[in-house]
N, C-alpha and C positions, 0 to 999 in steps of 0.2 A: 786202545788209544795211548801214545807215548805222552809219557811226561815230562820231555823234552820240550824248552823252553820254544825251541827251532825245530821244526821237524819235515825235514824237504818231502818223508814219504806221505804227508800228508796229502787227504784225498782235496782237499782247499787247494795246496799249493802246487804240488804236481803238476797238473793240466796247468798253469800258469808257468812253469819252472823256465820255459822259452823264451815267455815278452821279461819275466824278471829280468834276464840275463841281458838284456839288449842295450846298448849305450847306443844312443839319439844320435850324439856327436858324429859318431864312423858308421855307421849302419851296421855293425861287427857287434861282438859280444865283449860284456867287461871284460877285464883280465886282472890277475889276482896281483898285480903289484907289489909281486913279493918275493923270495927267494926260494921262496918252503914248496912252491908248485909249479908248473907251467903259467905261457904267460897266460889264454883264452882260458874260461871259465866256461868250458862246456857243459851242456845239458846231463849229458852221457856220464862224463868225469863225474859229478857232482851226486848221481842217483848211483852209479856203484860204487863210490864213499861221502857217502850223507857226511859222516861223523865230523867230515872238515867243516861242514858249516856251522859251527857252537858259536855262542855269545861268549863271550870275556869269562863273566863268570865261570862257565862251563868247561874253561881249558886249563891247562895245570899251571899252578904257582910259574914253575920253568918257563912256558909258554909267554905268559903273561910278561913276565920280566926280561925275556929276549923282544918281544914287541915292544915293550917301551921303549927297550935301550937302543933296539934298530929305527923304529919308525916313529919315538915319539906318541907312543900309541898310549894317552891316559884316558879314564874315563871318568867321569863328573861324578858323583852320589847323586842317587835321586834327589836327596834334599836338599844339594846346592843349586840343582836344576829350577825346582819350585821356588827358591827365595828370589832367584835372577828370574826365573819368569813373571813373580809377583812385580817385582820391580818396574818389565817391559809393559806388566796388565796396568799401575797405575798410568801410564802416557798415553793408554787408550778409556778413561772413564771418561769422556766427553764426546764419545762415537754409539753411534747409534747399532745395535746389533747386527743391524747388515753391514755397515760400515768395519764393526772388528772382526767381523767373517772372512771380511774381501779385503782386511789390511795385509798385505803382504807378510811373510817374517822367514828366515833363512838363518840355518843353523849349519855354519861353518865347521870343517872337518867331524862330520855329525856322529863318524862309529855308527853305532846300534839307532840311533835320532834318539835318545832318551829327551833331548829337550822341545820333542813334537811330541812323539809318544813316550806312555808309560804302561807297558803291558806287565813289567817286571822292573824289581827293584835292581840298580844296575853293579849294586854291589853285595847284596844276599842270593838274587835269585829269585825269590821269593814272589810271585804274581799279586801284582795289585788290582784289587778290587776295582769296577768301573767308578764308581763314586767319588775313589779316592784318587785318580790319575789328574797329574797336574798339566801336563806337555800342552803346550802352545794351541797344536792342533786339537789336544784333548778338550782345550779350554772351548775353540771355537766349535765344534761338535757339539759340544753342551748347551752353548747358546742357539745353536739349531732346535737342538729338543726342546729346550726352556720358550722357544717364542713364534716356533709351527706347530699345526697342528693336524694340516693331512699330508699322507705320500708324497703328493708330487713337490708339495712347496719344501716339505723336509729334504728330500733326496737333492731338489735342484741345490738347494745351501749349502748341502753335506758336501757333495758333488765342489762346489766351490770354496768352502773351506781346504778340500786338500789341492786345489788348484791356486790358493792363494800361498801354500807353505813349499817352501823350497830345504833342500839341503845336498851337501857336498860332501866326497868321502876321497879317499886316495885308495884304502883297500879293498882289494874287491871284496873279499866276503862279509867285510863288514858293511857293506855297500848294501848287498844283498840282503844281510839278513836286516838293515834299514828299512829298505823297501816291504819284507812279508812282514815287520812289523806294526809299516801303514796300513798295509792291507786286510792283517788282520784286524787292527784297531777298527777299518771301519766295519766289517764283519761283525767286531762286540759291537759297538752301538747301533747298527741295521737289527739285528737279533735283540737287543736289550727293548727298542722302540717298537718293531714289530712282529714280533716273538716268531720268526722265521727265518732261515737263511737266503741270503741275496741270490737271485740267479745267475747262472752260467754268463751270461751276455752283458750284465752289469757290473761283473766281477772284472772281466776282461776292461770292460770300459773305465773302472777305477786305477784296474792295474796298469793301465795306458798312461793316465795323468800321474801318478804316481813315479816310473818307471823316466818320464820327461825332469818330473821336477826333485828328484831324487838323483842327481848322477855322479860319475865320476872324473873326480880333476885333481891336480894337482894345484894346490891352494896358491901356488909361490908364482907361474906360470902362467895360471889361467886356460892349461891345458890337459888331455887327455894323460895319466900319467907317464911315463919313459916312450911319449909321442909327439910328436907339433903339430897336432889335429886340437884347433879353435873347439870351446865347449861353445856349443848350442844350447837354449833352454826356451823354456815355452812361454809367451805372456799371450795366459788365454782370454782375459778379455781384448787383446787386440786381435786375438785368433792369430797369431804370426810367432815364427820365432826368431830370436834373437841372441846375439852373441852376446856371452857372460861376461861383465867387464867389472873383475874385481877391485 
Protein backbone atom coordinates (compact mmCIF):
# COMPACT_ATOMS: atom_id res chain seq x y z
CA UNK A 1 0.00 0.00 0.00
CA UNK A 2 1.75 3.62 -1.00
CA UNK A 3 1.88 6.21 1.48
CA UNK A 4 1.25 8.61 -1.01
CA UNK A 5 -1.13 11.13 0.10
CA UNK A 6 -2.81 10.72 -3.84
CA UNK A 7 -2.17 7.53 -5.21
CA UNK A 8 -3.98 7.30 -8.93
CA UNK A 9 -2.61 3.32 -8.70
CA UNK A 10 -4.97 2.85 -6.21
CA UNK A 11 -7.29 -0.09 -6.65
CA UNK A 12 -10.40 2.60 -5.16
CA UNK A 13 -9.40 5.10 -7.82
CA UNK A 14 -8.37 3.49 -10.87
CA UNK A 15 -11.60 1.83 -12.07
CA UNK A 16 -12.94 5.43 -11.43
CA UNK A 17 -9.71 7.31 -13.12
CA UNK A 18 -12.36 7.92 -16.42
CA UNK A 19 -15.64 9.66 -14.76
CA UNK A 20 -12.89 11.54 -12.53
CA UNK A 21 -11.43 13.11 -15.48
CA UNK A 22 -14.80 14.13 -17.21
CA UNK A 23 -15.99 17.97 -17.13
CA UNK A 24 -20.01 18.05 -17.26
CA UNK A 25 -19.66 21.45 -19.11
CA UNK A 26 -18.07 19.91 -22.74
CA UNK A 27 -18.73 16.23 -22.54
CA UNK A 28 -14.57 16.19 -22.93
CA UNK A 29 -12.09 15.48 -20.31
CA UNK A 30 -10.42 18.35 -17.91
CA UNK A 31 -7.45 19.72 -19.15
CA UNK A 32 -4.47 20.66 -17.16
CA UNK A 33 -4.46 24.59 -17.58
CA UNK A 34 -1.24 24.78 -17.51
CA UNK A 35 2.08 25.17 -19.34
CA UNK A 36 3.94 22.16 -17.69
CA UNK A 37 1.67 19.41 -19.77
CA UNK A 38 -0.66 18.97 -22.59
CA UNK A 39 -3.85 20.55 -22.70
CA UNK A 40 -6.64 16.96 -22.06
CA UNK A 41 -5.86 15.15 -18.94
CA UNK A 42 -5.96 11.67 -20.16
CA UNK A 43 -6.58 8.47 -18.58
CA UNK A 44 -3.57 6.87 -20.22
CA UNK A 45 -1.09 10.10 -19.64
CA UNK A 46 -2.02 10.18 -16.18
CA UNK A 47 -1.61 6.01 -15.15
CA UNK A 48 2.00 6.12 -17.14
CA UNK A 49 3.09 9.16 -14.93
CA UNK A 50 1.00 9.00 -11.61
CA UNK A 51 3.73 11.07 -10.04
CA UNK A 52 2.19 14.29 -11.82
CA UNK A 53 -0.82 14.05 -9.66
CA UNK A 54 0.86 15.12 -5.94
CA UNK A 55 -0.79 17.65 -3.57
CA UNK A 56 1.14 21.05 -2.96
CA UNK A 57 2.75 19.59 -0.17
CA UNK A 58 4.22 16.72 -2.12
CA UNK A 59 6.01 18.89 -4.85
CA UNK A 60 9.25 20.72 -4.53
CA UNK A 61 9.79 24.18 -2.85
CA UNK A 62 10.64 25.17 -6.90
CA UNK A 63 7.47 23.81 -8.01
CA UNK A 64 5.45 25.50 -5.54
CA UNK A 65 6.76 28.86 -5.98
CA UNK A 66 6.70 28.79 -9.87
CA UNK A 67 2.71 28.13 -9.27
CA UNK A 68 2.28 30.79 -7.14
CA UNK A 69 3.99 33.23 -9.17
CA UNK A 70 2.24 31.97 -12.57
CA UNK A 71 -1.20 30.99 -11.39
CA UNK A 72 -1.60 32.55 -8.13
CA UNK A 73 -1.68 29.21 -6.75
CA UNK A 74 -1.86 29.66 -2.56
CA UNK A 75 -2.99 27.33 -0.19
CA UNK A 76 -4.95 28.02 3.09
CA UNK A 77 -3.35 26.09 6.50
CA UNK A 78 -5.60 23.85 7.77
CA UNK A 79 -6.35 26.02 10.60
CA UNK A 80 -7.18 29.12 8.90
CA UNK A 81 -9.75 26.68 7.10
CA UNK A 82 -11.33 25.64 10.56
CA UNK A 83 -11.59 29.31 12.22
CA UNK A 84 -13.45 30.56 8.75
CA UNK A 85 -15.59 27.54 8.71
CA UNK A 86 -16.45 27.98 12.58
CA UNK A 87 -17.32 31.39 11.55
CA UNK A 88 -19.80 30.03 8.50
CA UNK A 89 -20.93 27.01 11.33
CA UNK A 90 -22.20 29.94 13.65
CA UNK A 91 -25.05 31.45 10.73
CA UNK A 92 -26.19 27.98 10.71
CA UNK A 93 -27.03 27.21 14.65
CA UNK A 94 -30.75 27.96 14.10
CA UNK A 95 -31.10 24.94 11.32
CA UNK A 96 -32.23 21.97 12.04
CA UNK A 97 -29.89 19.02 11.06
CA UNK A 98 -31.45 18.35 7.71
CA UNK A 99 -31.68 21.81 7.07
CA UNK A 100 -27.50 22.20 7.46
CA UNK A 101 -27.02 18.94 5.52
CA UNK A 102 -29.00 20.46 2.48
CA UNK A 103 -27.57 24.07 3.02
CA UNK A 104 -25.63 24.69 0.16
CA UNK A 105 -21.80 25.86 0.53
CA UNK A 106 -19.13 26.44 -2.33
CA UNK A 107 -15.60 26.71 -2.07
CA UNK A 108 -14.12 29.10 -4.59
CA UNK A 109 -10.82 28.41 -6.43
CA UNK A 110 -10.85 25.17 -4.12
CA UNK A 111 -6.96 23.47 -5.02
CA UNK A 112 -7.09 20.29 -3.09
CA UNK A 113 -11.08 21.45 -1.25
CA UNK A 114 -9.27 21.56 2.12
CA UNK A 115 -12.25 23.79 3.17
CA UNK A 116 -14.79 20.69 2.36
CA UNK A 117 -12.37 18.07 3.19
CA UNK A 118 -9.71 17.40 5.52
CA UNK A 119 -7.95 14.00 4.85
CA UNK A 120 -4.45 15.83 5.41
CA UNK A 121 -3.10 18.70 6.83
CA UNK A 122 -2.46 21.07 3.79
CA UNK A 123 0.66 22.32 5.04
CA UNK A 124 2.57 19.21 6.90
CA UNK A 125 1.10 16.50 5.02
CA UNK A 126 0.39 14.87 7.76
CA UNK A 127 -3.14 12.81 7.70
CA UNK A 128 -5.80 13.79 10.08
CA UNK A 129 -7.58 11.62 12.03
CA UNK A 130 -11.57 11.37 11.14
CA UNK A 131 -12.54 13.07 14.53
CA UNK A 132 -10.51 15.72 14.06
CA UNK A 133 -11.34 16.88 10.31
CA UNK A 134 -13.08 20.23 10.16
CA UNK A 135 -13.99 20.83 6.22
CA UNK A 136 -17.53 21.91 5.64
CA UNK A 137 -18.48 18.70 4.11
CA UNK A 138 -16.70 17.03 6.91
CA UNK A 139 -18.90 18.85 9.34
CA UNK A 140 -22.09 17.89 7.56
CA UNK A 141 -21.15 14.08 7.38
CA UNK A 142 -20.95 14.03 10.99
CA UNK A 143 -24.13 15.40 11.57
CA UNK A 144 -25.46 12.38 9.44
CA UNK A 145 -23.76 9.95 11.75
CA UNK A 146 -24.64 11.92 14.96
CA UNK A 147 -28.57 11.89 14.02
CA UNK A 148 -29.27 8.46 11.71
CA UNK A 149 -29.30 5.52 12.64
CA UNK A 150 -29.81 2.77 9.94
CA UNK A 151 -28.35 2.43 6.29
CA UNK A 152 -30.58 3.65 4.05
CA UNK A 153 -31.50 6.93 6.10
CA UNK A 154 -27.63 7.55 6.69
CA UNK A 155 -26.61 6.93 3.02
CA UNK A 156 -29.57 8.97 1.54
CA UNK A 157 -28.05 12.30 3.93
CA UNK A 158 -24.57 11.32 3.25
CA UNK A 159 -25.61 11.04 -0.46
CA UNK A 160 -27.03 14.65 -0.01
CA UNK A 161 -24.55 16.22 1.89
CA UNK A 162 -22.08 15.98 -0.94
CA UNK A 163 -24.81 17.00 -3.33
CA UNK A 164 -25.33 20.09 -1.39
CA UNK A 165 -21.31 21.25 -1.52
CA UNK A 166 -19.90 22.62 -4.60
CA UNK A 167 -16.30 23.81 -5.53
CA UNK A 168 -14.38 25.42 -8.36
CA UNK A 169 -10.81 24.91 -9.53
CA UNK A 170 -8.83 26.29 -12.70
CA UNK A 171 -6.00 23.51 -12.51
CA UNK A 172 -6.67 20.61 -13.57
CA UNK A 173 -4.78 18.33 -11.30
CA UNK A 174 -5.64 20.14 -8.61
CA UNK A 175 -9.16 19.71 -9.73
CA UNK A 176 -8.60 16.11 -9.61
CA UNK A 177 -6.86 15.40 -6.94
CA UNK A 178 -10.10 17.73 -5.26
CA UNK A 179 -12.43 15.33 -6.51
CA UNK A 180 -10.48 11.74 -5.02
CA UNK A 181 -10.39 13.67 -2.01
CA UNK A 182 -14.26 13.74 -1.71
CA UNK A 183 -14.34 10.50 -2.77
CA UNK A 184 -12.25 9.16 -0.62
CA UNK A 185 -13.62 11.34 2.35
CA UNK A 186 -16.76 9.55 1.86
CA UNK A 187 -15.12 6.03 1.77
CA UNK A 188 -13.62 7.06 5.58
CA UNK A 189 -16.92 7.73 6.90
CA UNK A 190 -18.85 4.65 4.88
CA UNK A 191 -15.97 2.30 6.49
CA UNK A 192 -15.82 4.34 9.92
CA UNK A 193 -19.90 3.89 10.31
CA UNK A 194 -20.18 0.48 8.79
CA UNK A 195 -16.86 -1.15 9.13
CA UNK A 196 -17.05 -2.12 5.30
CA UNK A 197 -16.02 -0.81 2.15
CA UNK A 198 -18.76 0.80 -0.18
CA UNK A 199 -19.62 -1.08 -3.28
CA UNK A 200 -18.65 -0.89 -6.86
CA UNK A 201 -22.09 0.78 -8.11
CA UNK A 202 -22.27 3.18 -5.15
CA UNK A 203 -18.92 4.30 -5.65
CA UNK A 204 -19.63 5.22 -9.21
CA UNK A 205 -22.78 6.72 -7.99
CA UNK A 206 -20.93 9.29 -5.44
CA UNK A 207 -18.23 9.66 -7.96
CA UNK A 208 -20.92 11.06 -10.39
CA UNK A 209 -22.24 13.88 -7.97
CA UNK A 210 -19.00 14.57 -6.94
CA UNK A 211 -17.44 14.99 -10.58
CA UNK A 212 -20.90 17.48 -11.30
CA UNK A 213 -20.30 19.71 -8.34
CA UNK A 214 -16.68 19.60 -8.33
CA UNK A 215 -15.66 21.33 -11.64
CA UNK A 216 -13.65 23.28 -13.67
CA UNK A 217 -13.77 27.10 -14.51
CA UNK A 218 -12.08 30.03 -14.65
CA UNK A 219 -13.27 32.17 -11.68
CA UNK A 220 -12.95 35.67 -13.60
CA UNK A 221 -15.11 34.29 -16.72
CA UNK A 222 -17.41 31.93 -15.58
CA UNK A 223 -15.91 29.74 -18.04
CA UNK A 224 -14.21 26.52 -19.01
CA UNK A 225 -10.65 27.55 -18.69
CA UNK A 226 -8.45 29.05 -22.17
CA UNK A 227 -12.33 28.10 -23.60
CA UNK A 228 -15.99 29.99 -24.15
CA UNK A 229 -17.82 26.83 -23.23
CA UNK A 230 -20.57 28.21 -20.33
CA UNK A 231 -20.02 26.05 -16.90
CA UNK A 232 -23.00 23.85 -16.25
CA UNK A 233 -23.63 22.52 -12.58
CA UNK A 234 -26.10 20.51 -11.07
CA UNK A 235 -29.09 21.64 -8.59
CA UNK A 236 -30.15 18.29 -7.50
CA UNK A 237 -33.06 18.84 -5.62
CA UNK A 238 -34.50 20.42 -8.75
CA UNK A 239 -32.87 17.37 -10.61
CA UNK A 240 -31.88 20.01 -13.54
CA UNK A 241 -28.90 21.62 -14.49
CA UNK A 242 -27.99 24.91 -14.50
CA UNK A 243 -25.64 27.59 -15.78
CA UNK A 244 -23.00 28.89 -12.99
CA UNK A 245 -23.64 32.50 -12.57
CA UNK A 246 -20.80 33.79 -10.59
Amino acid sequence: MSDRLINIEDGLIKPLLSLLLKDKATGENIIWATDTYPIFMTEKDILLHSEMIRPRVEKSLDEQKTRTKRKAEVFTPTWVCNRMNDNIDKSSETKTWKEYVDSKVLEITCGEAPFLVQRYDTVTGKPIPLKDRAGLLDRKLKAVGKNTGVYDEWLKWAIRAFESSYGYEYQGDNLLIARINLLLTFVDYYKDRWEEEPGKRLLRHITNKIVWNIWQMDGLKNTVPLRKDRCRIRDWRRDKTVMFMG
